[in-house]
DRENGU-590209 format. One record per residue: residue number from 1; x, y, z of N, C-alpha, C, CB in turn. Coordinates in pm, 1 decimal, always signed. Glycine has a CB too. Example, Ala and Ser with C-alpha at 12.3 -4.5 7.8 and 13.67 -1.06 7.14 Angstrom:
2
+-----+----------+----------+----------+----------+----------+----------+----------+----------+----------+----------+----------+----------+
:   k :     n_c1 :     n_c2 :     n_c3 :    ca_c1 :    ca_c2 :    ca_c3 :     c_c1 :     c_c2 :     c_c3 :    cb_c1 :    cb_c2 :    cb_c3 :
+-----+----------+----------+----------+----------+----------+----------+----------+----------+----------+----------+----------+----------+
:   1 :  +1319.0 :   -569.0 :   +780.0 :  +1230.0 :   -450.0 :   +780.0 :  +1320.0 :   -330.0 :   +780.0 :  +1130.8 :   -447.3 :   +904.6 :
:   2 :  +1285.0 :   -225.0 :   +708.0 :  +1367.0 :   -106.0 :   +714.0 :  +1290.0 :     +3.0 :   +787.0 :  +1408.4 :    -59.8 :   +572.5 :
+-----+----------+----------+----------+----------+----------+----------+----------+----------+----------+----------+----------+----------+
//
This chain:
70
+-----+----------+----------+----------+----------+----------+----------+----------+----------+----------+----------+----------+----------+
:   k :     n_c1 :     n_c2 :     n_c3 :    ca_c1 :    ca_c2 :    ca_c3 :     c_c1 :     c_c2 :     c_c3 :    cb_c1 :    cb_c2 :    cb_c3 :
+-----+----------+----------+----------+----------+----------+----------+----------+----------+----------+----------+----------+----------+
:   1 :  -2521.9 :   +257.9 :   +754.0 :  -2523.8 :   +323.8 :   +882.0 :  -2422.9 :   +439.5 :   +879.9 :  -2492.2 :   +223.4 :   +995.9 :
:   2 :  -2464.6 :   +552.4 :   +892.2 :  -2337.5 :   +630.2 :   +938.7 :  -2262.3 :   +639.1 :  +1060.9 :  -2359.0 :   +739.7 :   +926.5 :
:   3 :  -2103.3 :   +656.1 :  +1031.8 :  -2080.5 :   +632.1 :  +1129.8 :  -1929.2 :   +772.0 :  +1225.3 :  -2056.1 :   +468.9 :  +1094.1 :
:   4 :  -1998.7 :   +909.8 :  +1101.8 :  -1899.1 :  +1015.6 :  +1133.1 :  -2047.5 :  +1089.6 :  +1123.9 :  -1743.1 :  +1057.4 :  +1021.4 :
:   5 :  -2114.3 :  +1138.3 :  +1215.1 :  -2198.4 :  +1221.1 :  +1205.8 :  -2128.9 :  +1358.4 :  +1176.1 :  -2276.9 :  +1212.3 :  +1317.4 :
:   6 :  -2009.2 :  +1429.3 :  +1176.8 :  -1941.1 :  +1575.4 :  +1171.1 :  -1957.6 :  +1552.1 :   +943.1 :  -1698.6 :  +1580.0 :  +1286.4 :
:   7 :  -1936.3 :  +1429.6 :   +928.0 :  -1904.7 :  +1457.8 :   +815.4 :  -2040.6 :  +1403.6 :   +695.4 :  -1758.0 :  +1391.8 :   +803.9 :
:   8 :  -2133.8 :  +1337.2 :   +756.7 :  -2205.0 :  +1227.2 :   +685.6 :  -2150.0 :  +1119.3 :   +643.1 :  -2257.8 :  +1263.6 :   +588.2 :
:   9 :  -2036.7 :  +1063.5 :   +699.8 :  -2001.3 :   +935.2 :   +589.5 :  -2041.0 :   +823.3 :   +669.4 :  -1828.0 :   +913.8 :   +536.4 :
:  10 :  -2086.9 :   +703.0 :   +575.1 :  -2112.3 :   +601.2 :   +607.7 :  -2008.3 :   +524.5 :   +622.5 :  -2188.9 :   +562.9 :   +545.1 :
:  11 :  -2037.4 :   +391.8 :   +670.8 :  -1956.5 :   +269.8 :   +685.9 :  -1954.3 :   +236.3 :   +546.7 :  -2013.8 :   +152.9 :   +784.0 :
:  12 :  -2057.5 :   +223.9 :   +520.5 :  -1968.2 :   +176.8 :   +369.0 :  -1868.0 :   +242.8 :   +256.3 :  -2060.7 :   +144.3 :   +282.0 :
:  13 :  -1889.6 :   +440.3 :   +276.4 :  -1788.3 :   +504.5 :   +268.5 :  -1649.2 :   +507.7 :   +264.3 :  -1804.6 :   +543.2 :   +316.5 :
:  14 :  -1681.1 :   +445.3 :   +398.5 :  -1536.2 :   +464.6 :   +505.3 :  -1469.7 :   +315.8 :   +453.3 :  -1576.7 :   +470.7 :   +727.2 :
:  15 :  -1524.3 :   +231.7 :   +443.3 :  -1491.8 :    +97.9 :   +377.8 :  -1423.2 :    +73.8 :   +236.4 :  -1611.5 :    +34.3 :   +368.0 :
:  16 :  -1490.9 :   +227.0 :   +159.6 :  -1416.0 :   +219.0 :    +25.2 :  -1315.9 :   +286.5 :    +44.5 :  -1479.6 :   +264.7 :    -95.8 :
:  17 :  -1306.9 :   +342.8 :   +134.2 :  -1154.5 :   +412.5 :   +123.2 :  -1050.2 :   +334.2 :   +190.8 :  -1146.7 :   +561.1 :   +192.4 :
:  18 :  -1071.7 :   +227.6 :   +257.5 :  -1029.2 :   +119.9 :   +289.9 :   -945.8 :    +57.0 :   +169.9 :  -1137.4 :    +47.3 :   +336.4 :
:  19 :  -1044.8 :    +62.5 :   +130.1 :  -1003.4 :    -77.1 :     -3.9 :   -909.2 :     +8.7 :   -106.4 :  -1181.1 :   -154.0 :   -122.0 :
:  20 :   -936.9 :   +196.8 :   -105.1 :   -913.2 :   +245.0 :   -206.1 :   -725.4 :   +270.5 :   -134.7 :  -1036.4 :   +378.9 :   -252.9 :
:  21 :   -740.1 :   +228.5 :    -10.3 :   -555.5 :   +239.0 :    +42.9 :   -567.8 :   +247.0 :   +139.4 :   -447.4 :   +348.3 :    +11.7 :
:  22 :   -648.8 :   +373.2 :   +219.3 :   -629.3 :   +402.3 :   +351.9 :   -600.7 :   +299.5 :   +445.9 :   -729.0 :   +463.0 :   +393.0 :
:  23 :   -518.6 :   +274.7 :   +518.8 :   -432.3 :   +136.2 :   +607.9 :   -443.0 :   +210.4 :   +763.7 :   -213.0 :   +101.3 :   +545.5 :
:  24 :   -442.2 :   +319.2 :   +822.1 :   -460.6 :   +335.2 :   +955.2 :   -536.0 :   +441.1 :   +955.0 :   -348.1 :   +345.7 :  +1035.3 :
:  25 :   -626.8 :   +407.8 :  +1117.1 :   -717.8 :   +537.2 :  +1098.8 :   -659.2 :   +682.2 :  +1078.6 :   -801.4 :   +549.3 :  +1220.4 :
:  26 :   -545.9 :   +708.3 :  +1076.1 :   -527.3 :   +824.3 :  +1082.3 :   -541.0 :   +841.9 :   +898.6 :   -384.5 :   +861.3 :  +1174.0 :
:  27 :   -466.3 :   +794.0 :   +819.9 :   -502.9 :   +759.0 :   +673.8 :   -655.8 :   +774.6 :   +649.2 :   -459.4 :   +605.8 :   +638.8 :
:  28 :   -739.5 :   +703.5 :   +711.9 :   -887.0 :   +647.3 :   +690.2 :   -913.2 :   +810.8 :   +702.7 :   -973.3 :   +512.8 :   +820.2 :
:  29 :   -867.9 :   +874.1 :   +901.5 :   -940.5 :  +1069.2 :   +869.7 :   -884.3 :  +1140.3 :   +757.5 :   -897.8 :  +1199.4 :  +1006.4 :
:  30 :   -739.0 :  +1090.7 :   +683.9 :   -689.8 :  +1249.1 :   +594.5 :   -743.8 :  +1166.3 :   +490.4 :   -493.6 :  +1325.9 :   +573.9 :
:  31 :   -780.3 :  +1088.3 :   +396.7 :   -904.8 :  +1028.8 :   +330.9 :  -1065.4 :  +1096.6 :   +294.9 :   -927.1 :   +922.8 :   +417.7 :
:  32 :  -1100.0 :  +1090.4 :   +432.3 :  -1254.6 :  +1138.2 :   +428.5 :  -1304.0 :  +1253.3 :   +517.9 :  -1343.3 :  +1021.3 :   +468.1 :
:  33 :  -1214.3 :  +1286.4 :   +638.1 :  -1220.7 :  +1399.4 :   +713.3 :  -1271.7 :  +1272.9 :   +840.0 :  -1335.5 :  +1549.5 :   +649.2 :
:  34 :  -1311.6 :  +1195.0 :   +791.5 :  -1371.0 :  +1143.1 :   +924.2 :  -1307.9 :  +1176.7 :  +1075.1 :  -1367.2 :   +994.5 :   +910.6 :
:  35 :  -1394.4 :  +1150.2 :  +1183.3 :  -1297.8 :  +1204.5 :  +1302.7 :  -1221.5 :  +1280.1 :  +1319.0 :  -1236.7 :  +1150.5 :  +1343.4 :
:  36 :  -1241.0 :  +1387.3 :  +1285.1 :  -1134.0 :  +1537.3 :  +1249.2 :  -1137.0 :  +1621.4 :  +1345.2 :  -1173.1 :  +1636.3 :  +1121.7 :
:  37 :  -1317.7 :  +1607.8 :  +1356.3 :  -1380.7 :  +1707.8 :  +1413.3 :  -1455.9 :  +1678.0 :  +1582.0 :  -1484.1 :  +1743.6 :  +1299.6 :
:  38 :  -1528.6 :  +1625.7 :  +1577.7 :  -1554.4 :  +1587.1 :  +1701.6 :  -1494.1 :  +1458.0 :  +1820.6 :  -1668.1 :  +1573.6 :  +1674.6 :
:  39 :  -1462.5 :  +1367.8 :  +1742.9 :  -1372.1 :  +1245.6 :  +1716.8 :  -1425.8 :  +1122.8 :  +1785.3 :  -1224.4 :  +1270.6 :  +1767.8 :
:  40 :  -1605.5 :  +1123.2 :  +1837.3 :  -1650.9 :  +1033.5 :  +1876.2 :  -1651.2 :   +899.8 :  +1761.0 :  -1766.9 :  +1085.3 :  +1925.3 :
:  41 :  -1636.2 :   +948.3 :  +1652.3 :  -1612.6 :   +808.9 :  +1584.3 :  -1458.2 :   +755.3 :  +1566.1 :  -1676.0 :   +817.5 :  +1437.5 :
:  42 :  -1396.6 :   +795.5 :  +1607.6 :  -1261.9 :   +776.8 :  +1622.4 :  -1251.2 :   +602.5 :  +1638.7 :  -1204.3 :   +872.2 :  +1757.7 :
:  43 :  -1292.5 :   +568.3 :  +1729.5 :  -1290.0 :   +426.6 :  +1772.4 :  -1341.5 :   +298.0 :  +1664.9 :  -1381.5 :   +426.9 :  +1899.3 :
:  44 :  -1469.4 :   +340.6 :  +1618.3 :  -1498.5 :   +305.8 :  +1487.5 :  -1441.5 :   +284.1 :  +1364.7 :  -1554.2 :   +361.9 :  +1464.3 :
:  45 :  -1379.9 :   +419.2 :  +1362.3 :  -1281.1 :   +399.0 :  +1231.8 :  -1150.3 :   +269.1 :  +1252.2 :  -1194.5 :   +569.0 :  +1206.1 :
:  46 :  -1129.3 :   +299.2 :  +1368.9 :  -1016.9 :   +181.8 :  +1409.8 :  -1036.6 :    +17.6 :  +1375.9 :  -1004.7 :   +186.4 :  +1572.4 :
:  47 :  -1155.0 :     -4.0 :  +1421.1 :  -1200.7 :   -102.9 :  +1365.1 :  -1255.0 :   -121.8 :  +1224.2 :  -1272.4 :   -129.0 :  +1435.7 :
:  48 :  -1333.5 :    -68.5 :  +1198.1 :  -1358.9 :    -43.0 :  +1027.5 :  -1226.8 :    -68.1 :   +986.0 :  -1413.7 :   +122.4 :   +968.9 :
:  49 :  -1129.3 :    -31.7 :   +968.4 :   -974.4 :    -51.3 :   +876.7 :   -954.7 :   -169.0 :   +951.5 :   -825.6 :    +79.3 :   +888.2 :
:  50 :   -953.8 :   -214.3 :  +1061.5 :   -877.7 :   -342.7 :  +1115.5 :  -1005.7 :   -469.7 :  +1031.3 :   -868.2 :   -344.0 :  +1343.8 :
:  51 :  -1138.6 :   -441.7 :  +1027.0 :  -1203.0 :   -525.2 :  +1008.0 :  -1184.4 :   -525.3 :   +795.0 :  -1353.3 :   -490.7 :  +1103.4 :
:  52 :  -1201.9 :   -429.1 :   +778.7 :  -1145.4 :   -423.5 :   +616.5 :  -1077.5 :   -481.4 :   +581.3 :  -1094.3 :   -336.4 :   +564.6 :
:  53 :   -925.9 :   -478.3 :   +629.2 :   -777.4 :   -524.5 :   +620.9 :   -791.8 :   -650.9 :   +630.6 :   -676.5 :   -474.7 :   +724.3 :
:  54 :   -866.8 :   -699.1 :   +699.5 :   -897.2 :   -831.7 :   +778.9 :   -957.2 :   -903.3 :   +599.0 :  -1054.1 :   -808.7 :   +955.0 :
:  55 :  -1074.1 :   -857.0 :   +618.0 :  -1141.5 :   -900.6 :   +456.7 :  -1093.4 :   -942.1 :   +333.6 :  -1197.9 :   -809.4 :   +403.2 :
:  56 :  -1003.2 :   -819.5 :   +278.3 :   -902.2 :   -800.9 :   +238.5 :   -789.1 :   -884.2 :   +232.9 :   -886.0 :   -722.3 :   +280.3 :
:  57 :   -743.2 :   -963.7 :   +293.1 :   -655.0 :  -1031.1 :   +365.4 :   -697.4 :  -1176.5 :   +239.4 :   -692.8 :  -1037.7 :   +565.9 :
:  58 :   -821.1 :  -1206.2 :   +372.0 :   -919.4 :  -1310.9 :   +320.0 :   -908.8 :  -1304.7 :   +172.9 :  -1072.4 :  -1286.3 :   +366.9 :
:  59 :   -991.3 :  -1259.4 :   +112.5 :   -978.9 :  -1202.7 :    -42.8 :   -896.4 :  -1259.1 :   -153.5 :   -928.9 :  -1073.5 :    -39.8 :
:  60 :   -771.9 :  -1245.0 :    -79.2 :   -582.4 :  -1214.9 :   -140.9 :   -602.2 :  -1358.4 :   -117.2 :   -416.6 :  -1101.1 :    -33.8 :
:  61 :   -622.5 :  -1432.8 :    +26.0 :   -553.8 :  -1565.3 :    +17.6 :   -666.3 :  -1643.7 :    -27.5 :   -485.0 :  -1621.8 :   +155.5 :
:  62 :   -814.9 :  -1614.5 :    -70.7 :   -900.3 :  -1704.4 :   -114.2 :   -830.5 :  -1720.2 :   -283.9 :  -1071.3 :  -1644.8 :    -91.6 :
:  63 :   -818.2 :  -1611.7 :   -343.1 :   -780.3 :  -1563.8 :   -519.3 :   -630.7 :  -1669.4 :   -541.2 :   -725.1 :  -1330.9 :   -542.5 :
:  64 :   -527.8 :  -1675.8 :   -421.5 :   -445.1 :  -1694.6 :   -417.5 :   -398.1 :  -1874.6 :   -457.9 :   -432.1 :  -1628.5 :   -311.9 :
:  65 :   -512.9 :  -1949.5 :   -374.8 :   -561.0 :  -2085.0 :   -382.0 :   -572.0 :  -2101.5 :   -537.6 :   -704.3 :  -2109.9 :   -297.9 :
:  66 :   -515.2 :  -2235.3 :   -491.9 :   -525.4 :  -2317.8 :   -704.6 :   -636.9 :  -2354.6 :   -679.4 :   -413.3 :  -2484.4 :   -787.6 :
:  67 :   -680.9 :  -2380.0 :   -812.3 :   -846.8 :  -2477.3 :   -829.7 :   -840.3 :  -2574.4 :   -816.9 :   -927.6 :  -2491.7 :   -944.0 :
:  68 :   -914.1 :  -2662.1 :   -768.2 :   -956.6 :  -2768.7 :   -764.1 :  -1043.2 :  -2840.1 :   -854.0 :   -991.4 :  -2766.3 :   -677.1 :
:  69 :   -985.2 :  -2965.1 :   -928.0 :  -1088.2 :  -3036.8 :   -986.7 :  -1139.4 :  -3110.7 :   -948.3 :  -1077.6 :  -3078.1 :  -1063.9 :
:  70 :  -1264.2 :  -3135.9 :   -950.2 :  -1377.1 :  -3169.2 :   -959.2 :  -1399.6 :  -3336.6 :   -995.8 :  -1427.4 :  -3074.8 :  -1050.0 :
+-----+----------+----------+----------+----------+----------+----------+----------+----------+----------+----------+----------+----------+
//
């Protein structure tokens, strides 16, 4: 889905730059330009990084867990 019509980038775009560092939307716009320009996706991006971070998070503390035998 896109979700910066000024720039074409998608959510999933905007998601790798997430992962690739970007930590607040303002990071997430000097990143991809997103919301630069018109800034109706502004709100979006906010969440996109909060919901990333969130994932992310998850991720770290699933890898983090010892194994279990069986």
């Amino acid at each position: 889905m896109i979700v910066c019509l000024c720039e074409a980038l998608s959510e999933r775009n905007l998601r790798r730059a997430v992962r690739d560092g970007a930590c607040s939307r303002y990071e997430l716009s000097q990143a991809t330009g997103a919301g630069r320009h018109c800034g109706n996706c502004r709100c979006d991006l906010k969440q996109i990084v909060q919901s990333e971070l969130a994932e992310m998070d998850a991720d770290a503390e699933a890898d983090a867990l010892p194994m279990v035998a069986k």
